[in-house]
N, C-alpha and C positions, 0 to 999 in steps of 0.2 A: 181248618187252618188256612191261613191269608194265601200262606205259598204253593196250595195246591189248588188247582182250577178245576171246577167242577161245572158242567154247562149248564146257565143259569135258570133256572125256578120262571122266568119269563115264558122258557120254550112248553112248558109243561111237562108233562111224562113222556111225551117222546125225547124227549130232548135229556132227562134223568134216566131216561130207561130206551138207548136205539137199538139192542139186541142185534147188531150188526153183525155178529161173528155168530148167528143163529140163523138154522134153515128154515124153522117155523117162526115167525116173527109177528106180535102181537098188531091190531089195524093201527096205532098212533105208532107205529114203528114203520112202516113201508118207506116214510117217506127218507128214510138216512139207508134204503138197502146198495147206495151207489154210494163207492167208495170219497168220490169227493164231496159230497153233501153230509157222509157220516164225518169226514175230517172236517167239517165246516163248522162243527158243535165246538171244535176246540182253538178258534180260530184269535180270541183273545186272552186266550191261556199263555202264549208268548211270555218268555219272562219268569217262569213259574217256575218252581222246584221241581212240582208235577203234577201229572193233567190226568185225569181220567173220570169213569163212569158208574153209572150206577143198576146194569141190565142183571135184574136178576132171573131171568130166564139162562143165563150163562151158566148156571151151576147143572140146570135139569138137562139142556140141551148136550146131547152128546159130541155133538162137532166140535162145540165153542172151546174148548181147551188146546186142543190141537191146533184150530186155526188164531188163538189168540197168542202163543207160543209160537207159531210160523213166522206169521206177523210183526211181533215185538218181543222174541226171543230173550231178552232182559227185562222185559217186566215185572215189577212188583204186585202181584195179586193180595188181596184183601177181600175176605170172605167174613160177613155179620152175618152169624148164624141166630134164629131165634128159636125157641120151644120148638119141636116139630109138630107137636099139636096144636098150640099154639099158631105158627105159621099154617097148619093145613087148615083149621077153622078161619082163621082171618081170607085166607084165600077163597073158602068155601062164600061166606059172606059179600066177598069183592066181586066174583063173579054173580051169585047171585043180585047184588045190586046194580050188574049189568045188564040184568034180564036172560042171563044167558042159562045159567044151573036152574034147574025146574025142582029140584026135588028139597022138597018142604024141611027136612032138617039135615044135619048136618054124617047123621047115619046114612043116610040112604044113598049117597053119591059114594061113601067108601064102601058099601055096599056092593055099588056097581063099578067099584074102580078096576075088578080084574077085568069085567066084560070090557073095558072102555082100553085098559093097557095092551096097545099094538095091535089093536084091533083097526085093519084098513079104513072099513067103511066111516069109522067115528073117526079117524083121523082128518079123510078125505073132507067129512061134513064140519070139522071145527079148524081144520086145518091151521089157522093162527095162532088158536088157543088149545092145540089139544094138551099141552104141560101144564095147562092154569087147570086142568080137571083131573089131575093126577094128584090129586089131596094129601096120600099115604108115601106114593112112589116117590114125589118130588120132596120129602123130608128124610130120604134115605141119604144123609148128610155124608158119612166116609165111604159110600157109592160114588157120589158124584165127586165128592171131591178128590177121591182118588181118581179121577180121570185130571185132574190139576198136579197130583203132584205125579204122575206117571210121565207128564210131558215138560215138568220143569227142568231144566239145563239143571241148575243150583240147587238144586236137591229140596229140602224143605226151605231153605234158605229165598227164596222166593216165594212162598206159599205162607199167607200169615192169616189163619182162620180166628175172627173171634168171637165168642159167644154175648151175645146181649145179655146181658144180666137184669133183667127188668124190675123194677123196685129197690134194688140194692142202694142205691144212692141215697132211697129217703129214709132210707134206714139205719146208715153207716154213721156211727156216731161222730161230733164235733171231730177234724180234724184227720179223720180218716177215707174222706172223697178228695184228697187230690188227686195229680194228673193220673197217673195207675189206675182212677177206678172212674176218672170222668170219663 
């Protein structure tokens, strides 16, 4: 929407994704961890109805609700949730196209996802990324987002989760994709 500012596709994924209100923060993220370089993404948003971001490490991260609530205690939050299978494969894939995930399919990493959950040592060694290797944990959808609605002032009335519906539109017949289901 025109009236909402979103910081521009120029910055790249740091700039979609600064994970500022996170303790672990992915490496295109470091450079927004100072408060006034994180407000500097939003610096032509002036004028807008409303401005904000796209971090989804916010959901897995246990801090982030609490201090994005301290912070801007009226905020309107907005959560696209996708398949959580769906979402842990894609993840699976992303990281592996990092070079980062070693293990050959997509088994074998939730395989090893309890040895990996809160385990110091793998924390310490991936430190940035240890929530991109939590496959299973980080699709635990009314987990995390009850840490959102636990710290909303305005009850659910702030907290507006919505599910991606994927393929629905090409299939919705003549007259039934307006705005509701775009």
């Amino acid at each position: 929407h025109p009236q909402i500012f979103m910081p521009p596709n120029s910055l790249g994924v740091a700039g979609k994704e600064p994970s500022y209100f996170c303790d672990l923060v992915p490496p295109w993220a470091t450079q927004y961890r100072d408060r006034d370089a994180y407000l500097s993404l939003f610096e032509n948003g002036r004028g807008r109805l409303a401005v904000g971001e796209g971090s989804t490490n916010y959901l897995v991260a246990p801090e982030s609700a609490r201090r994005i609530r301290a912070q801007y205690p009226d905020a309107k939050i907005l959560m696209i949730l996708r398949h959580p299978v769906a979402r842990g494969h894609s993840l699976y894939r992303y990281i592996c196209g990092w070079g980062f995930e070693d293990a050959p399919t997509f088994e074998k990493p939730l395989a090893r996802e309890a040895g990996r959950l809160g385990n110091a040592r793998f924390i310490k060694e991936w430190q940035l990324l240890y929530h991109a290797f939590l496959y299973y944990q980080s699709g635990l959808y009314s987990e995390h987002g009850g840490r959102f609605f636990a710290v909303t002032s305005g009850g659910a009335s702030t907290l507006h989760p919505c599910v991606r519906l994927a393929g629905l539109l090409a299939r919705a017949p003549d007259g039934l994709a307006g705005p509701a289901l775009a």
